[in-house]
Backbone bond lengths (Angstrom), bond angles and torsions (degrees), N, CA, C in turn:
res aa  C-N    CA-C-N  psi(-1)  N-CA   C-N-CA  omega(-1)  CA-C   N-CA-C  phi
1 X - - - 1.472 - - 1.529 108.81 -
2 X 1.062 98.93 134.32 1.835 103.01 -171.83 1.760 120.58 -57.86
3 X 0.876 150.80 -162.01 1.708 128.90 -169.05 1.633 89.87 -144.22
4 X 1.077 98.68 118.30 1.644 125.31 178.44 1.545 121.15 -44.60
5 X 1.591 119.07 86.18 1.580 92.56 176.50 1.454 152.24 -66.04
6 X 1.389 109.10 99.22 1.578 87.08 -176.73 1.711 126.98 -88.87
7 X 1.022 98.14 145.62 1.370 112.30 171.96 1.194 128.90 -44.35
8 X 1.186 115.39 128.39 1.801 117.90 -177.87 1.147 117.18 -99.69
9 X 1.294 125.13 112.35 1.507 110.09 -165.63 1.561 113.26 -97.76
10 X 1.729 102.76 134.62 1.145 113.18 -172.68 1.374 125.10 -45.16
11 X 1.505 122.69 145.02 1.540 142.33 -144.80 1.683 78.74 -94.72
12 X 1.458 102.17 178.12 1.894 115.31 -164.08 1.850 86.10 -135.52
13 X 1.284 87.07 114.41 1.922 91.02 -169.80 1.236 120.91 -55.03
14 X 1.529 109.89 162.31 1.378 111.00 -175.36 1.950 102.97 -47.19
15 X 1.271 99.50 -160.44 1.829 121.71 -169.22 2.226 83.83 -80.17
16 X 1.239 120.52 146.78 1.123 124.21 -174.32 1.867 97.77 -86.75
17 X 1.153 112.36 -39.01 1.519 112.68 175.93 1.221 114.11 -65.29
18 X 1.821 123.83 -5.01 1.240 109.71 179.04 1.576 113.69 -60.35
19 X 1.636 140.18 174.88 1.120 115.07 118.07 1.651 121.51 106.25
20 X 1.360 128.75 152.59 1.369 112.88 157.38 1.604 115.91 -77.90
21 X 1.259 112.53 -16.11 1.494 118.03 -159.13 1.677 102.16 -99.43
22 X 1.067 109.13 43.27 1.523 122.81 -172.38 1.352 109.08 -83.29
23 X 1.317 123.91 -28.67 1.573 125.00 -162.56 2.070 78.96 -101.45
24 X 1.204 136.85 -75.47 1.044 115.45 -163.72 1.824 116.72 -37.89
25 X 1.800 109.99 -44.72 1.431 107.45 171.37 1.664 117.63 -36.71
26 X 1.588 121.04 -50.56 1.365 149.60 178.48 1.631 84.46 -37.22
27 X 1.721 101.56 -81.24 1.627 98.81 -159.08 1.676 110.42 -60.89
28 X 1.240 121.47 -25.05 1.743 123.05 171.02 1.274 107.03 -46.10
29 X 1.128 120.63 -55.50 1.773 131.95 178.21 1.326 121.88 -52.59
30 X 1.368 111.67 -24.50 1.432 113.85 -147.14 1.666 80.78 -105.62
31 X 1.256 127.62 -39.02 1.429 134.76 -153.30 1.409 89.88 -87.79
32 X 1.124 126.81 -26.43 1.474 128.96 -173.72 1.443 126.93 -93.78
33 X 1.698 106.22 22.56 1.366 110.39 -176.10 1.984 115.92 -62.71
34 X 1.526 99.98 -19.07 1.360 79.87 -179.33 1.602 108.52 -108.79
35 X 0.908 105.82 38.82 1.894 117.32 143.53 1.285 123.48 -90.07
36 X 1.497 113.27 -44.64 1.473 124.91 -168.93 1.435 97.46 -171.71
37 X 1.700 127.44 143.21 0.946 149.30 178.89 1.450 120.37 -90.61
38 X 1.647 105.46 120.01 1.359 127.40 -163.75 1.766 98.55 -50.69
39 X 1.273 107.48 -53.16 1.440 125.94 -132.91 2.174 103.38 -79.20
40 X 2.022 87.83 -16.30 1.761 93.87 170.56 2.020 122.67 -68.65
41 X 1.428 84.65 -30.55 2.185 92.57 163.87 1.362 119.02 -99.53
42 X 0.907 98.65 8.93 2.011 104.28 -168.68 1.511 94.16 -84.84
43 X 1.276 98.34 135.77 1.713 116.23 -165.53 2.007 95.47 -69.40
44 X 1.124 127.62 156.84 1.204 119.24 167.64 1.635 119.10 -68.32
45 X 1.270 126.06 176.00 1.292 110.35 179.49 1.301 102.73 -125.70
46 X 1.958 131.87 -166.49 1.421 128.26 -169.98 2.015 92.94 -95.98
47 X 1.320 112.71 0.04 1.895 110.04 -179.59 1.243 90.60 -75.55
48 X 1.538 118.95 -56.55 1.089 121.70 -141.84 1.902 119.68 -66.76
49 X 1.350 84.29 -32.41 1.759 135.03 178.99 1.785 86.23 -50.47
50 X 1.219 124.45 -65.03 1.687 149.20 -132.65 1.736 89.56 -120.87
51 X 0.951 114.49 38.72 1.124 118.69 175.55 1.664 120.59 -142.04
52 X 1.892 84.08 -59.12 1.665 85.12 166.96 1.698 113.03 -86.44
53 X 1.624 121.39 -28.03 1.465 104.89 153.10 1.491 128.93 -108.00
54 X 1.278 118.22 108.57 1.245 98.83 -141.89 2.187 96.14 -97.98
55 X 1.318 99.44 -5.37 1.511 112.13 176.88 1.032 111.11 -91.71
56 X 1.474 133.61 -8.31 1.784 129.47 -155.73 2.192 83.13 -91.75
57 X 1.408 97.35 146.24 1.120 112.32 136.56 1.757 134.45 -33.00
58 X 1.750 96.00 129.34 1.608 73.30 -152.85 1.511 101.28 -95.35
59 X 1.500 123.46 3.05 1.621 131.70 141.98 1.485 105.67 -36.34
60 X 1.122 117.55 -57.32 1.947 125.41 -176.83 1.349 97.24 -52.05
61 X 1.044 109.38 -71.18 1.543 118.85 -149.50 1.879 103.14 -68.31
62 X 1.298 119.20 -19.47 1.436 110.12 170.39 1.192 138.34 -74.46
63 X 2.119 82.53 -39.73 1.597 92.78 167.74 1.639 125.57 -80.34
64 X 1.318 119.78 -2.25 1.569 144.81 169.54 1.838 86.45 -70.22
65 X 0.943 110.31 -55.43 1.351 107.95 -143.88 1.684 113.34 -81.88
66 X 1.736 93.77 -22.10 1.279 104.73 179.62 1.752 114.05 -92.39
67 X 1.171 120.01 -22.97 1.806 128.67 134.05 1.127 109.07 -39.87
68 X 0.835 119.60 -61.53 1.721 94.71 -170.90 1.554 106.01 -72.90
69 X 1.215 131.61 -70.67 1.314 135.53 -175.25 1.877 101.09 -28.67
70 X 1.221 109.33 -45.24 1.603 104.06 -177.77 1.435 109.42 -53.85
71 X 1.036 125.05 -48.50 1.572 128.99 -156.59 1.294 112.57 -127.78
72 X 1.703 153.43 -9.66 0.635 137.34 -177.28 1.789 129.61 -53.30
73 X 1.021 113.43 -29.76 1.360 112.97 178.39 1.742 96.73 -68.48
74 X 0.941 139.93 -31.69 1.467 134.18 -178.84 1.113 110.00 -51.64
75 X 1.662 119.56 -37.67 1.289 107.92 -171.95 1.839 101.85 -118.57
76 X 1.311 104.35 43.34 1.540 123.07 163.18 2.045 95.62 58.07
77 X 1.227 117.18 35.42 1.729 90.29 174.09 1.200 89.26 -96.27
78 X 1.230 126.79 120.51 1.676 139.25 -162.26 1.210 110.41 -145.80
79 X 1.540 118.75 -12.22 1.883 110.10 174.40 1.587 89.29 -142.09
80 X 1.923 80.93 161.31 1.205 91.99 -164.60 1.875 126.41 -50.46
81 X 1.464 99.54 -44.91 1.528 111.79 178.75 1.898 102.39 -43.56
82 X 0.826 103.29 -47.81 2.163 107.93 179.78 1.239 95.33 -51.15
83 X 1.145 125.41 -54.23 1.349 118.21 -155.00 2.073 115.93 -75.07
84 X 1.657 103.44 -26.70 0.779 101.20 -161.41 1.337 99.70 -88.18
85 X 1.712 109.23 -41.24 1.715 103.04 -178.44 1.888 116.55 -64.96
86 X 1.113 124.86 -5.20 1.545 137.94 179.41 1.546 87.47 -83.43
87 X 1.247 137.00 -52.62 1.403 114.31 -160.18 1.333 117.14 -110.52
88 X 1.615 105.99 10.35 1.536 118.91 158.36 1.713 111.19 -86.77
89 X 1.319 111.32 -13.34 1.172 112.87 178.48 2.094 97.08 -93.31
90 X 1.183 119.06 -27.11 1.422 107.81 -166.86 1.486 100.54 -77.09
91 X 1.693 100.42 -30.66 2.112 108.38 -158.10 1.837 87.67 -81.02
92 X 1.446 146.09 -11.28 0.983 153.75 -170.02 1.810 99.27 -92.79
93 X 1.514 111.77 -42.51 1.586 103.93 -170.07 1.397 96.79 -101.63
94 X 1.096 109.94 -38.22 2.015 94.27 -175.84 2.068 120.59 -97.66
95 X 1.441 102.44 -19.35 1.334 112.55 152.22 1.737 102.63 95.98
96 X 1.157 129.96 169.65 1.587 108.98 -178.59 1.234 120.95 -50.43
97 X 1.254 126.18 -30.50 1.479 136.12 -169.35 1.793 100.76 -45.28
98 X 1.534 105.27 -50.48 1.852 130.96 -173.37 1.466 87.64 68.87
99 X 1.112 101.30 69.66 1.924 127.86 168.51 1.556 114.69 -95.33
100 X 1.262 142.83 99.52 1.329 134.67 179.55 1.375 121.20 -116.06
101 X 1.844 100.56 63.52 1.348 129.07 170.82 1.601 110.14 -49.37
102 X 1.085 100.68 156.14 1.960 102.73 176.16 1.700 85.39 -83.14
103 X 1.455 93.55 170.54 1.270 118.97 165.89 1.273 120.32 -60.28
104 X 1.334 132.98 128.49 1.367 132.10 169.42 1.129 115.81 -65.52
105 X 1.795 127.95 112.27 1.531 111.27 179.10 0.828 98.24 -134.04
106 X 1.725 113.40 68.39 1.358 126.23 155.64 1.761 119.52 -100.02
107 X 1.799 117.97 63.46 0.712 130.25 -148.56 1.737 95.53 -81.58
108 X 1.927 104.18 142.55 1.860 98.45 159.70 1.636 111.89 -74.59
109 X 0.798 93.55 -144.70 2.144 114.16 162.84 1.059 102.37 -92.12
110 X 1.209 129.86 -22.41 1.987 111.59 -160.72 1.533 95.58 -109.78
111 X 1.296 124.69 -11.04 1.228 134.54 157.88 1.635 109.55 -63.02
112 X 1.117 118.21 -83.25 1.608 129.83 168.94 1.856 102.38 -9.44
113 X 1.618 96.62 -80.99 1.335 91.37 178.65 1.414 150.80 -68.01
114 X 1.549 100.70 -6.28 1.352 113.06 166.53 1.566 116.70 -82.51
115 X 1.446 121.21 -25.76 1.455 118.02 -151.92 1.748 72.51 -102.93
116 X 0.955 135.57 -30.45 1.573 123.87 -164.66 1.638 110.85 -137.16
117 X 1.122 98.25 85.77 2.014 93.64 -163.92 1.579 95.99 -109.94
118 X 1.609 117.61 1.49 1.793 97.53 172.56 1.423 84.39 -109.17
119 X 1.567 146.92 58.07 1.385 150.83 -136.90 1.346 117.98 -146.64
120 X 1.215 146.04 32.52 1.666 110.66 -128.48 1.440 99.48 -101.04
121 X 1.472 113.54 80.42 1.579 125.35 -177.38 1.564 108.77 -81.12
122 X 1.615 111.97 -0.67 1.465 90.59 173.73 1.336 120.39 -87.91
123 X 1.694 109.84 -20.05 1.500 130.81 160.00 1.556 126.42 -57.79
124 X 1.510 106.49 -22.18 1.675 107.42 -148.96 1.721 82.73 -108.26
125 X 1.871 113.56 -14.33 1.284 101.74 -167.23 2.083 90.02 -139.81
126 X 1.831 109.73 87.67 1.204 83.47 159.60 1.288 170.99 -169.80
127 X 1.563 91.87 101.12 1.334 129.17 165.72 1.970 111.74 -70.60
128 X 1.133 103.60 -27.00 1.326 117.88 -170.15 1.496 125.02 -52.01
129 X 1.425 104.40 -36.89 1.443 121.64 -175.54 1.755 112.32 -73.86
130 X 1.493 98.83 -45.24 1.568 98.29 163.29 1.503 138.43 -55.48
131 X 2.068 90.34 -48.92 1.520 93.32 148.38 1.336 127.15 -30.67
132 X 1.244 116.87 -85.66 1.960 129.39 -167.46 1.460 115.00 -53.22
133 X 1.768 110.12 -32.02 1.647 103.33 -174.27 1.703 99.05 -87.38
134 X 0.992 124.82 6.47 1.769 128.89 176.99 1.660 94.55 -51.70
135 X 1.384 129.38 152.46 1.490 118.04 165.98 1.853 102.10 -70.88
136 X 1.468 107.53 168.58 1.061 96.52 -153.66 1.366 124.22 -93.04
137 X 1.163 109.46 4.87 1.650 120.77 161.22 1.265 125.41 -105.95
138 X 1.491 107.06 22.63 1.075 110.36 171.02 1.610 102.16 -130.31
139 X 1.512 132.27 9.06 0.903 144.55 166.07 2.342 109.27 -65.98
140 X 1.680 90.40 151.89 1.335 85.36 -177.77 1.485 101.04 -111.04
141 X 1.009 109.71 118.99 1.558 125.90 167.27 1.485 119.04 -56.33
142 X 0.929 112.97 -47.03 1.387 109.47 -174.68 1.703 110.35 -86.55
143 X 1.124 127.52 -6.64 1.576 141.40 159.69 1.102 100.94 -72.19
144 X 0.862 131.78 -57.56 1.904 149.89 -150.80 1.859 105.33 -68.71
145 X 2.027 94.80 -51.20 1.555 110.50 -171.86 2.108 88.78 -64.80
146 X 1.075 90.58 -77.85 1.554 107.14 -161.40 1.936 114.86 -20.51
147 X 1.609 92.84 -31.48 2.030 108.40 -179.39 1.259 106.95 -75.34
148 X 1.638 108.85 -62.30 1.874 115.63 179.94 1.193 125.56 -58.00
149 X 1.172 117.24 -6.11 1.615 136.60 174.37 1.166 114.76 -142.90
150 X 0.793 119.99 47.16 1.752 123.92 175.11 1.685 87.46 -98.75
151 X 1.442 120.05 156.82 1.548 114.14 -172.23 1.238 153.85 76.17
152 X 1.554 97.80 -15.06 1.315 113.90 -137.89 2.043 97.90 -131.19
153 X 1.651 96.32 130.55 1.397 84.71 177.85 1.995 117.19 52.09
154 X 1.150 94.49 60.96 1.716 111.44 -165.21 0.785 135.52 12.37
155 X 1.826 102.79 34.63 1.795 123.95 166.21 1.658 108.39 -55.24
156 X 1.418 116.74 150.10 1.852 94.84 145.72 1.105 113.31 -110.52
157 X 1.612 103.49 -155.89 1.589 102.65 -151.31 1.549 100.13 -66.70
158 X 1.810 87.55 -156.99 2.047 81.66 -159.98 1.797 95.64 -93.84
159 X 1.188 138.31 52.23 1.192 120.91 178.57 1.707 85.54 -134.23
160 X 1.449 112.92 -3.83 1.487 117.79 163.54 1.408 126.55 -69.96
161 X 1.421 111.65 0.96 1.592 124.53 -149.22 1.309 96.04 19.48
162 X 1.196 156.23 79.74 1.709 146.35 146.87 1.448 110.60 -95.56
163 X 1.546 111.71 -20.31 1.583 115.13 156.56 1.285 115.03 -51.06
164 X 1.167 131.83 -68.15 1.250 135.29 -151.93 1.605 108.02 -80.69
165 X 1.641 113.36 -36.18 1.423 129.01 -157.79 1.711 85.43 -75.98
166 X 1.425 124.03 -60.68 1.476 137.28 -170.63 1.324 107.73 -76.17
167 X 1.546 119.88 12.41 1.756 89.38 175.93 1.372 107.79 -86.90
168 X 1.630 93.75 -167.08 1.704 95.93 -159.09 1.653 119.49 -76.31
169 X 1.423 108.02 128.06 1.707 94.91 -173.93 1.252 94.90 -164.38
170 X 1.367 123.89 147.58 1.603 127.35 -170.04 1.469 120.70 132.24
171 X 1.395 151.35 151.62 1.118 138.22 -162.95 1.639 119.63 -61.39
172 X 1.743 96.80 -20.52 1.182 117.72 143.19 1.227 129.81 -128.64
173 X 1.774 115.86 132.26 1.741 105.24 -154.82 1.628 101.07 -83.04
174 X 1.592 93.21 105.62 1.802 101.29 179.42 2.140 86.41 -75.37
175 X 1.070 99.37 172.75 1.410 106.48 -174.27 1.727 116.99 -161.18
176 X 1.102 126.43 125.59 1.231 131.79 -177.39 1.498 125.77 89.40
177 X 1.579 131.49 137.27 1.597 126.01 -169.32 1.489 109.62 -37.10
178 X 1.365 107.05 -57.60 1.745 104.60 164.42 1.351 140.84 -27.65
179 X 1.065 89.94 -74.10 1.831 105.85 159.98 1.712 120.85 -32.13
180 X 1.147 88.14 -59.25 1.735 103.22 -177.37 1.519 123.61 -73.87
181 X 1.739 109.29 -32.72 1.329 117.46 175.66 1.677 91.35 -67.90
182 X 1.359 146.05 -66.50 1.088 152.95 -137.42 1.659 106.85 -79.82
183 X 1.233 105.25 -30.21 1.734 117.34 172.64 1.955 90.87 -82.30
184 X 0.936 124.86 -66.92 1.607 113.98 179.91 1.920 115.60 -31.53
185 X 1.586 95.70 -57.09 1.539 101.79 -174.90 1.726 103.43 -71.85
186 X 1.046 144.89 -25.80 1.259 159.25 173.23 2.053 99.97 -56.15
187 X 1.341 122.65 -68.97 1.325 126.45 170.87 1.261 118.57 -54.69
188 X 1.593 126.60 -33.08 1.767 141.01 164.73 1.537 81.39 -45.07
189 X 1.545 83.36 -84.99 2.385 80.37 -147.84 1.252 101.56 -57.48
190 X 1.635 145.25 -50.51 1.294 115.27 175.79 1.457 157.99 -44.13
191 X 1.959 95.67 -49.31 1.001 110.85 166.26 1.322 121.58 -135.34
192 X 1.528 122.63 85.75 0.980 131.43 -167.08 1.700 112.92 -65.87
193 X 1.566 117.74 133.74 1.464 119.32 -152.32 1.455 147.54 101.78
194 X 1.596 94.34 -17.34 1.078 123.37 173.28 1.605 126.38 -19.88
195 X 1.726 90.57 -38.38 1.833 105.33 -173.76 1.403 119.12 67.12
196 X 1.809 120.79 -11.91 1.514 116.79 164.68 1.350 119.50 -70.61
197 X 1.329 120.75 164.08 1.755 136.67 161.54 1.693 131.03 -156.11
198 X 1.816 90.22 69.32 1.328 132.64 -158.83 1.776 89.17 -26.32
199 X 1.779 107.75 -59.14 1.049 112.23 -165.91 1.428 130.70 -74.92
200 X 1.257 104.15 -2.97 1.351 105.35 170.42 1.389 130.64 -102.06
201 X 1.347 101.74 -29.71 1.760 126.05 162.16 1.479 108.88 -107.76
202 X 1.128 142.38 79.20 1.092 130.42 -169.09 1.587 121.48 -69.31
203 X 1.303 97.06 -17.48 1.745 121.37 -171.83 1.335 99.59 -75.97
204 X 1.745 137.65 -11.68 1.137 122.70 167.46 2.388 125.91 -66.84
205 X 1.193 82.93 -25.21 1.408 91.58 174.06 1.867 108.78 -67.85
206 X 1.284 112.70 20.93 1.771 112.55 -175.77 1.313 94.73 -133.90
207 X 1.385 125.97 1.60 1.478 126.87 172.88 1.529 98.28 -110.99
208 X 1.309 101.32 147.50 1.915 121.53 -154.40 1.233 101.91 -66.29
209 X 2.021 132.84 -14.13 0.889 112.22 177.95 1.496 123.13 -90.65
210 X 1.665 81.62 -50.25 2.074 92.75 155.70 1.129 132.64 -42.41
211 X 1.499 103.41 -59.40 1.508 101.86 176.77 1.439 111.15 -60.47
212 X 1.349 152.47 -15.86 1.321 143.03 -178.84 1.385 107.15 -72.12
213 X 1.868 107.40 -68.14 0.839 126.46 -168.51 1.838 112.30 -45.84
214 X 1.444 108.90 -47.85 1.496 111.22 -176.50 1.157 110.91 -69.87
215 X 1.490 130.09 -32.99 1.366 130.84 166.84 1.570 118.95 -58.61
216 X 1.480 111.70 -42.51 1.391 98.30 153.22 1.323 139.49 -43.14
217 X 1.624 110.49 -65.85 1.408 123.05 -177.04 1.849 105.19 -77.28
218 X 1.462 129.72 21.88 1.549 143.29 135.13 1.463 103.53 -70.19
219 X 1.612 134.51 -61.24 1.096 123.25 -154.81 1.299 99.95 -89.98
220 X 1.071 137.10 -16.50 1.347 123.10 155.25 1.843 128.60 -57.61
221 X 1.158 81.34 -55.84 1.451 103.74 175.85 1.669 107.89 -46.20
222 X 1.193 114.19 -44.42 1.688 121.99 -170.35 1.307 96.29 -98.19
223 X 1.306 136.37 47.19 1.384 130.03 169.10 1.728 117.81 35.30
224 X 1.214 122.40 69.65 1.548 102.66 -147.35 1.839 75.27 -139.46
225 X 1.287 147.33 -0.40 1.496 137.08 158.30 1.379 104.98 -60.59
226 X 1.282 125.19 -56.62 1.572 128.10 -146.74 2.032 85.43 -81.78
227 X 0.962 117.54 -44.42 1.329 113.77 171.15 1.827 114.11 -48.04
228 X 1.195 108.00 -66.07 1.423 118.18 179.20 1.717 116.80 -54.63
229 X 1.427 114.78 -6.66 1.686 137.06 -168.92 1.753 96.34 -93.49
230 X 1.400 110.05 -17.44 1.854 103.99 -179.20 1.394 102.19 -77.36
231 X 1.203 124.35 -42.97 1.351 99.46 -166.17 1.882 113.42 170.69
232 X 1.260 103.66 -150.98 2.133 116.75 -163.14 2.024 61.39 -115.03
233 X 0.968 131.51 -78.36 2.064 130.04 -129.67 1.378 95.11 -36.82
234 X 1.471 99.23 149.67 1.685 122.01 173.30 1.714 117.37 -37.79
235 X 1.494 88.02 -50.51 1.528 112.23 168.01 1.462 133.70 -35.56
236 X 1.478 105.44 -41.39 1.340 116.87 158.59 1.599 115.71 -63.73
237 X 1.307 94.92 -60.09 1.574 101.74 -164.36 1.258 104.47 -56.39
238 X 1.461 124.68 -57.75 1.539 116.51 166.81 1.565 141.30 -24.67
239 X 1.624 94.77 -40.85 1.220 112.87 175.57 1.668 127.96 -80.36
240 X 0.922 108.61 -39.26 1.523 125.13 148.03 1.684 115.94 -51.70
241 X 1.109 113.35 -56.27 1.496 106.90 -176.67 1.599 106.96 -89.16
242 X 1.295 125.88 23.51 1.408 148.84 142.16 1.596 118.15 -62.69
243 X 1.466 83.56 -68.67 1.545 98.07 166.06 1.277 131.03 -40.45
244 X 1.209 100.00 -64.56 1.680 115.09 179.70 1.568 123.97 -83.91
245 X 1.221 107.48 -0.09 1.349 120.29 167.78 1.175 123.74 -91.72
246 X 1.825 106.82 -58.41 1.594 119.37 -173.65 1.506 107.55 106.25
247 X 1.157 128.35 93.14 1.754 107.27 176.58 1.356 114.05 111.11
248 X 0.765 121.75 -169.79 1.546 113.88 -171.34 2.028 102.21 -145.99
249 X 1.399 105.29 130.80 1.717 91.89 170.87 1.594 102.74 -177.06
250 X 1.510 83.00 112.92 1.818 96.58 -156.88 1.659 108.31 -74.27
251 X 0.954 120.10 24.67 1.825 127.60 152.60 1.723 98.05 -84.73
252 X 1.018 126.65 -56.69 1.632 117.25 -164.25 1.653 106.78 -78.85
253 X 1.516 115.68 -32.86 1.427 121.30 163.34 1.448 101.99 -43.64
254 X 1.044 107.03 -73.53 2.012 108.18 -167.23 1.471 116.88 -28.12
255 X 1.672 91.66 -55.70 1.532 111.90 -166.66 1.618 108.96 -53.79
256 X 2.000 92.69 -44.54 1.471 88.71 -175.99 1.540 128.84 -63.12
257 X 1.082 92.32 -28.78 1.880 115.54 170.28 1.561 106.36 -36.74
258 X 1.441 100.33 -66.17 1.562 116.70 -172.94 1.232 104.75 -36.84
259 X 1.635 107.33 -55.36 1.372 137.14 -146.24 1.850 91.47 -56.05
260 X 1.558 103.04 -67.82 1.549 124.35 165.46 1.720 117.86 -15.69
261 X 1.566 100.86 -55.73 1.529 102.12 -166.43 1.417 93.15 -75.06
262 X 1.090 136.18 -50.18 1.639 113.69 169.17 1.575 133.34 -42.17
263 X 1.362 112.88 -53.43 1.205 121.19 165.89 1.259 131.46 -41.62
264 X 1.345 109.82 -43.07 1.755 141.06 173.76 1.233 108.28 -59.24
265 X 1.445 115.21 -35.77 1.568 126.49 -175.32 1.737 94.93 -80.56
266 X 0.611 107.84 -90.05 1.004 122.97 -168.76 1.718 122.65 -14.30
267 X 1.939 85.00 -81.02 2.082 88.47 157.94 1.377 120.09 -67.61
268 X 1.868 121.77 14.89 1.374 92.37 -177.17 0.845 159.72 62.61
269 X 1.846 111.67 25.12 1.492 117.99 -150.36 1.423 107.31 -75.15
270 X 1.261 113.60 -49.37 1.506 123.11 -168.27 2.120 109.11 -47.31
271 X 1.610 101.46 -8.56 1.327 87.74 -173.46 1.803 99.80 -117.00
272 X 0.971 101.39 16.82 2.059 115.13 179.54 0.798 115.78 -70.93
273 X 1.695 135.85 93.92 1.262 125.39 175.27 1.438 135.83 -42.80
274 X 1.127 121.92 -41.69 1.264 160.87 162.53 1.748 103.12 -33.22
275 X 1.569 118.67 -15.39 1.949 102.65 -128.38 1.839 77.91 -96.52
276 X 1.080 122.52 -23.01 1.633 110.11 168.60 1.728 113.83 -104.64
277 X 0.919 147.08 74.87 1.287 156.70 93.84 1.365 129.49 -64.59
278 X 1.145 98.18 117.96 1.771 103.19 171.93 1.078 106.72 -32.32
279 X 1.605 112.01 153.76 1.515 130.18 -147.86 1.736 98.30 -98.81
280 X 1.733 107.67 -20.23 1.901 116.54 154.95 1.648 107.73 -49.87
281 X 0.977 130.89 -31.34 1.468 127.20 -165.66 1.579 126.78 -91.50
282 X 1.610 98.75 -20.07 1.627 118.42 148.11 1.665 123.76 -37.60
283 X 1.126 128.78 73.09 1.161 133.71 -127.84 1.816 87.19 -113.22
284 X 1.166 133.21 116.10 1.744 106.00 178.99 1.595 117.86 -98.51
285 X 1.164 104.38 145.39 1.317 133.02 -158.02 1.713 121.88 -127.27
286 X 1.321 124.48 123.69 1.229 106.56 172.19 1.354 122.68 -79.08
287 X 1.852 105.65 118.80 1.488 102.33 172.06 1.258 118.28 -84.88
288 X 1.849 101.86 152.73 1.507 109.14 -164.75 1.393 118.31 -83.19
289 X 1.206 146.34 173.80 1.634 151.17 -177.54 1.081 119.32 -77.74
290 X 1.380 120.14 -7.95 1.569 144.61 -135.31 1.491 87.50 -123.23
291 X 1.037 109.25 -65.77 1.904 108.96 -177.13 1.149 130.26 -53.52
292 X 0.955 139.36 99.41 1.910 148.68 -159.48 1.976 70.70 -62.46
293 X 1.461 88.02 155.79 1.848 124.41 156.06 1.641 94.68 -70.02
294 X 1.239 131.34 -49.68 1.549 116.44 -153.41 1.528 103.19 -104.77
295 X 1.110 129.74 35.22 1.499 135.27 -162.65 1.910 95.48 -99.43
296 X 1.550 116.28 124.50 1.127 102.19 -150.97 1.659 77.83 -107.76
């Protein structure tokens, strides 16, 4: 019986900066979109940037943009679907502006008891009640953070300030000593060099480089690629911004949705060859300088 040929499937070219033969590598890639899709390593660009924020400062948005382009393959966002659900989750928490304000924890009473009702921190803390009924700009936030999270998520108590220092803030609001130690050790083993020290300055995760970078090494950290590898359905996106939220509350679902159909536009997922292969086959690669983001 004659011997069956199988197919060898084509190799993923050397680094494009190798070399004199760098521009033919370029055109290998480009001709080879229906093996694998250019546009999943392709660095983002300043349209793309000015598109999904289209109000942020465009100082913000370069140095956002140039964080990610530095390191993203470290923390595997390598196809398009990664890329888009990560920055439907950032354009959802920091808003077009790409603002990565701390959390407001200038909470009332009806706040207190809604966000924490099996909680009873106005009992366990109280000074607390005076805090929250203060009008609300004249309320102290950082009193307020340090009580509702004192304990919590391997804060200590509130004379630790780790409430206030650890609340949530960053392009994504990581939140609590936990959170932050685990996003710190997450940037160590990934990307060693980094030059951040989440935990010691915590206020660097609100500057465009920190805050990117730590929001990256969060979605890594929270297993949240192989999630973002299912698909465009609501279902995903929900579930992800589950994740990264905590809880469930279908006002921020919606938004994130919205957030999605931009993102979606943008990276193009629906046209990614790449977008059904197992999330093992995400293979990382250095993309070259040479390759436009929108090169179909």
């Amino acid at each position: 019986m004659r011997d069956e040929q199988i197919p060898v499937p084509r190799p993923r070219p050397d680094n494009p900066r190798n070399g004199e033969g760098a521009s033919d590598t370029v055109r290998a890639i480009l001709e080879g979109c229906a093996s694998w899709c250019p546009r999943c390593h392709a660095k983002i660009t300043a349209a793309q940037m000015q598109e999904m924020f289209p109000t942020a400062p465009e100082e913000r948005r370069e140095a956002a943009r140039s964080a990610f382009n530095e390191c993203n393959e470290h923390f595997e966002l390598i196809r398009c679907l990664r890329k888009a659900h990560l920055f439907a989750q950032i354009l959802g928490e920091t808003g077009p502006e790409l603002s990565p304000e701390g959390e407001d924890t200038r909470f009332s009473r009806q706040n207190i008891l809604r966000l924490w009702p099996s909680r009873p921190l106005l009992q366990q803390h109280p000074d607390l009640g005076a805090l929250v009924d203060a009008p609300y700009r004249q309320r102290d936030a950082e009193a307020i953070a340090n009580r509702v999270y004192a304990g919590r998520n391997g804060n200590g108590d509130v004379a630790s300030g780790d409430g206030w220092r650890f609340r949530g803030h960053g392009y994504i609001q990581i939140t609590g000593r936990e959170t932050f130690t685990n996003v710190q050790e997450t940037m160590d083993a990934r990307y060693p060099g980094h030059g951040l020290d989440i935990l010691t300055n915590g206020d660097q995760v609100i500057e465009p480089r920190g805050g990117m970078i730590s929001a990256m090494a969060y979605w890594y950290w929270k297993g949240l690629n192989p999630r973002a590898d299912r698909g465009d359905a609501n279902a995903t996106v929900d579930d992800i911004t589950r994740r990264v939220r905590g809880g469930r509350d279908a006002t921020i679902e919606g938004r994130r949705r919205t957030a999605y159909q931009t993102t979606m536009r943008v990276f193009r997922t629906p046209d990614c060859v790449d977008r059904d292969k197992p999330s093992s086959e995400a293979q990382p690669w250095i993309q070259s300088d040479l390759i436009p983001a929108t090169t179909a």
